[in-house]
Every structure is written in C-alpha cells, then in structure tokens.
VEXTIKE-429915 format. One record per residue (C-alpha): z, y, x; residue in three letters. Coordinates in Angstrom, 3 decimals, m for minus. Example, Ala and Ser with C-alpha at 12.3 -4.5 7.8 and 13.67 -1.06 7.14 Angstrom:
BEGIN
- c3  c2  c1  res
- 7.800  m4.500  12.300  ALA
- 7.140  m1.060  13.670  SER
This chain:
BEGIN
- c3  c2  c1  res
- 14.588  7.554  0.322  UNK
- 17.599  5.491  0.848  UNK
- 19.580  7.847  m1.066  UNK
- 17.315  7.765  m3.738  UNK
- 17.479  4.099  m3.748  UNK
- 21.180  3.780  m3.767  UNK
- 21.590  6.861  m6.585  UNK
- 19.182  4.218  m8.766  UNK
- 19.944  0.679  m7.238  UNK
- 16.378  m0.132  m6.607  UNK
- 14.341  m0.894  m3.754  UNK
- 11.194  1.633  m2.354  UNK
- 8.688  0.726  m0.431  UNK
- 6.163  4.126  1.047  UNK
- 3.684  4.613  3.847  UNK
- 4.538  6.640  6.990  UNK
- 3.122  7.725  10.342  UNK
- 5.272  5.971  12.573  UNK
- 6.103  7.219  16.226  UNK
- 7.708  5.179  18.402  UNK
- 7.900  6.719  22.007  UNK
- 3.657  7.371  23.209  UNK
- 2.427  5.066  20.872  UNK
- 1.495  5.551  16.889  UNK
- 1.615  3.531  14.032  UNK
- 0.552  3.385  10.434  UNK
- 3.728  1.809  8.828  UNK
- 4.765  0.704  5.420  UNK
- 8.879  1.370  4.864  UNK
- 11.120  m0.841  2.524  UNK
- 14.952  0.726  1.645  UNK
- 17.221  m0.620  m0.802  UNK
- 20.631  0.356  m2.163  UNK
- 22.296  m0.996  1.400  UNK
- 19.776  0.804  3.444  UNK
- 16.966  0.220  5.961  UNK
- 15.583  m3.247  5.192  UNK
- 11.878  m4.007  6.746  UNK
- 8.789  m2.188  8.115  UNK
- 5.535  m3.483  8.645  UNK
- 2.689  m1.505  11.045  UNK
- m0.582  m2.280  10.437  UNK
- m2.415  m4.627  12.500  UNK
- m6.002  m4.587  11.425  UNK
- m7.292  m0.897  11.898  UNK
- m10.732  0.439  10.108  UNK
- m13.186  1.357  12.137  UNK
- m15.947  3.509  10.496  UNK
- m18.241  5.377  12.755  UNK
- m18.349  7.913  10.394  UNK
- m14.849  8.586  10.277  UNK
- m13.625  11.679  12.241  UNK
- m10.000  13.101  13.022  UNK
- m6.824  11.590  12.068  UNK
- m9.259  9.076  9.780  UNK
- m10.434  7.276  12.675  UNK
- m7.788  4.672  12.766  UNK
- m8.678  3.244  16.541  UNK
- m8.512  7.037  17.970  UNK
- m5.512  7.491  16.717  UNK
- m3.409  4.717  15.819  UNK
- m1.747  1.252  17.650  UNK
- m1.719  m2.090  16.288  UNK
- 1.094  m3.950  14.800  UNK
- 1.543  m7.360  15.405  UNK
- 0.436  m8.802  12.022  UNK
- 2.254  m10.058  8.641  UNK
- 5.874  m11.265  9.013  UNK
- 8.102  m12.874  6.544  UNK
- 11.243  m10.382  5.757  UNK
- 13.422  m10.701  2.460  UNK
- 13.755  m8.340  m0.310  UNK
- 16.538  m8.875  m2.652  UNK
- 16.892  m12.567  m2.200  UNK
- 13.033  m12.791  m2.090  UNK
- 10.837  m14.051  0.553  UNK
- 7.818  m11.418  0.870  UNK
- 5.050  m9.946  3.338  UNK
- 3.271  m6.923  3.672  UNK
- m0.029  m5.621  5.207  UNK
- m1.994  m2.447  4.623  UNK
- m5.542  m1.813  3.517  UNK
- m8.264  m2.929  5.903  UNK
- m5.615  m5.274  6.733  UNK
- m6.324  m7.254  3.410  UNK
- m10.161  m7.631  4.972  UNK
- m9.400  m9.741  7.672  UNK
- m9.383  m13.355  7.520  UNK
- m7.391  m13.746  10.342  UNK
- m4.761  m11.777  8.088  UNK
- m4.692  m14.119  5.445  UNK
- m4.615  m16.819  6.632  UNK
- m1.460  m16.007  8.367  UNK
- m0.007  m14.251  5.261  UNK
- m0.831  m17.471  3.470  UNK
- 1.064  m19.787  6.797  UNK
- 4.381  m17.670  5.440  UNK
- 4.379  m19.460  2.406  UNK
- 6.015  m15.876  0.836  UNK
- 6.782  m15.691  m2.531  UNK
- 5.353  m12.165  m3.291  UNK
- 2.921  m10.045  m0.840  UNK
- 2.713  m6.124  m0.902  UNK
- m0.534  m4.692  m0.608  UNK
- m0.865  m0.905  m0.365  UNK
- m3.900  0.815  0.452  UNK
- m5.773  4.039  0.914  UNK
- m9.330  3.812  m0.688  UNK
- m11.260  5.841  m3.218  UNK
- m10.884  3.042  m5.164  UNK
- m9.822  m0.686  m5.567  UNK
- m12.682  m3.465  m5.478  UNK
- m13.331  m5.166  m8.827  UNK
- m10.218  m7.755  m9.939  UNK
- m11.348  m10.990  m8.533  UNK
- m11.871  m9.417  m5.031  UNK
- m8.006  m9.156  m4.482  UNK
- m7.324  m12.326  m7.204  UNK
- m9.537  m14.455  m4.077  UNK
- m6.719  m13.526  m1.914  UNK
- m3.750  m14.114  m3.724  UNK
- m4.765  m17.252  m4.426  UNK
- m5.582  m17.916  m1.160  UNK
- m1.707  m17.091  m0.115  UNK
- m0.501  m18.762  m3.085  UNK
- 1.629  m15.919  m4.312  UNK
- 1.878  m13.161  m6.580  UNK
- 0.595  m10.393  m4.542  UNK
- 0.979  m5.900  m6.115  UNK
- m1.580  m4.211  m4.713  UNK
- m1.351  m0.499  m4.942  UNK
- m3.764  2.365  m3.939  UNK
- m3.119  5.571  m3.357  UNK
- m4.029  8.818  m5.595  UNK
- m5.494  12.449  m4.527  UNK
- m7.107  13.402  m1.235  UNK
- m7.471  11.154  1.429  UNK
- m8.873  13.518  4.388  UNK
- m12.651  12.905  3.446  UNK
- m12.146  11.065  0.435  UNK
- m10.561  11.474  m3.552  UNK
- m9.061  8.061  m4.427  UNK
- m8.091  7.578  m7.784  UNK
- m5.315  5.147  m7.296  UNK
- m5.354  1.763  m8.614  UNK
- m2.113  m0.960  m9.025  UNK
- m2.727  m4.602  m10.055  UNK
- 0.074  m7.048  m9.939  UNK
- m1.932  m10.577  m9.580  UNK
- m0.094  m14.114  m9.980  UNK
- 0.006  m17.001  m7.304  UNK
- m3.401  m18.180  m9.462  UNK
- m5.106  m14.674  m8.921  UNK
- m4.621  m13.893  m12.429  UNK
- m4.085  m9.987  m12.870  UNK
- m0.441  m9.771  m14.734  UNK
- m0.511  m6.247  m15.057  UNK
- m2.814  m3.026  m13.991  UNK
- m2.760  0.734  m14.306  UNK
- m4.221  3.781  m12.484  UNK
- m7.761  3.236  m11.895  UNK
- m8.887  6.896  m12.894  UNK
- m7.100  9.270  m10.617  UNK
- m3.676  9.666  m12.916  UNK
- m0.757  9.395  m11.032  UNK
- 1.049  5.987  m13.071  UNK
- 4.176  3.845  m12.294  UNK
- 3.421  m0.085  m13.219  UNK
- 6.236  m1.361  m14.028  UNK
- 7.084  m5.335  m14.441  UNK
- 9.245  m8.431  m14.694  UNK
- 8.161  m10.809  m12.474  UNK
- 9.963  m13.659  m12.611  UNK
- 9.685  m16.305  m9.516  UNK
C-alpha cells in the first residue's frame, strides 16, 4: 500500500487485523507517499450475543485506547471504527481533539439514515467521511455506503448505498 501510494502521491487509509505479540486488534492503517503515517485500533468493540466466530468482537479482539489526534498532509484528523461511532464516551473525546476532519469506516449491512452520522459531526465540529464496507461480512451482505458530512452535519457528498463497489471522490477545502 505504500507503494501504491507513492506510485500515485496520495494517501490510503484500509482496515487490518492487527497482531501485536498475544494480543489482537481491529486496526485502521494510513500510508502516504513518505510511508507509514498513523494507525488507530478500535476501542469500542460490538458485542452481539448473536454473533459467533471471528464476528464476536470481545472473543476475539483487544481494545485500543480510543481516538487520538495524528496529522495527515498538514491536516489535523482522528479516526475510530464502527461501533466505535456509538459510544458517547467516543465522541465526546473525538470532539475534545478539536480535529479538523474525522474518518469513520465501518462494517455494517448498511449505513443509518443521514442525520444519524450528521448528529455526530456536528457534535465534533468537523467534517467527518464515513465509509462502509461492500460484500460479505461473515453473517452479513453490506452494501457499502460513503457520505462526506461538513462541520454543520450537512452531507457534501454520498455514493454507494446499494451494494456497487464506488470511489467518492472530493475537494474539501478546510
């Protein structure tokens, strides 16, 4: 990934399982042209009792230690992942970062209606691109989903919602 970043001078941010000697971590990678720049592990894992397998997040997986300020390209940003987004406890502290954009990814069949995510980027007070993830999801088909909001929760640009795999792409000027 960081050679595909430095063959196109952009930056790329994708999901991993993280190992890091016994313990495991869902994690959230950002490379640019000069290499390794951040990673975030998610903090806030779902707990369904349904959930079986490599699903069950608390079975399988260690906390992170919550959102973090890092810089991307001169930018202040955070990050957290999915079920992440549903604690409070999570924004509020995203929103203490004063960031200027937040990255959302997430793995659900699909996204909630707009103002459920434009609540929360208002709440941090910055333009916030949440992305969701498309095809099979051990038990589940999500059909993908990106919405860039503004500081004010409006949605600046969407695509994705019905399974197609999509790039969104645009300009955000801070």
């Amino acid at each position: 990934m960081i050679a595909l970043a430095r063959e196109l001078g952009i930056f790329i941010c994708f999901g991993v399982v993280e190992q890091e000697a016994s313990r495991c971590f869902i994690t959230q990678v950002f490379v640019g042209p000069g290499g390794f720049l951040y990673r975030y592990r998610k903090t806030w894992l779902w707990r369904e009792p349904s959930d079986e397998g490599f699903r069950n997040e608390w079975e399988r997986f260690d906390p992170g230690t919550g959102p973090e300020l890092f810089e991307i390209d001169n930018v202040r940003a955070t990050c957290f992942i999915c079920a992440d987004g549903e604690a409070s406890r999570c924004i509020a502290r995203a929103a203490a970062l004063r960031p200027q954009v937040v990255f959302y990814p997430n793995n659900r069949c699909a996204l909630p209606e707009l103002n459920v995510f434009a609540a929360r980027a208002r709440r941090i007070g910055a333009p916030m691109l949440v992305t969701n993830r498309v095809g099979k999801s051990w038990l589940h088909d999500c059909r993908g989903g990106c919405v860039l909001y503004a500081a004010d929760g409006r949605p600046l640009a969407e695509a994705n919602h019905s399974g197609r795999e999509e790039i969104l792409r645009f300009d955000l000027h801070l």
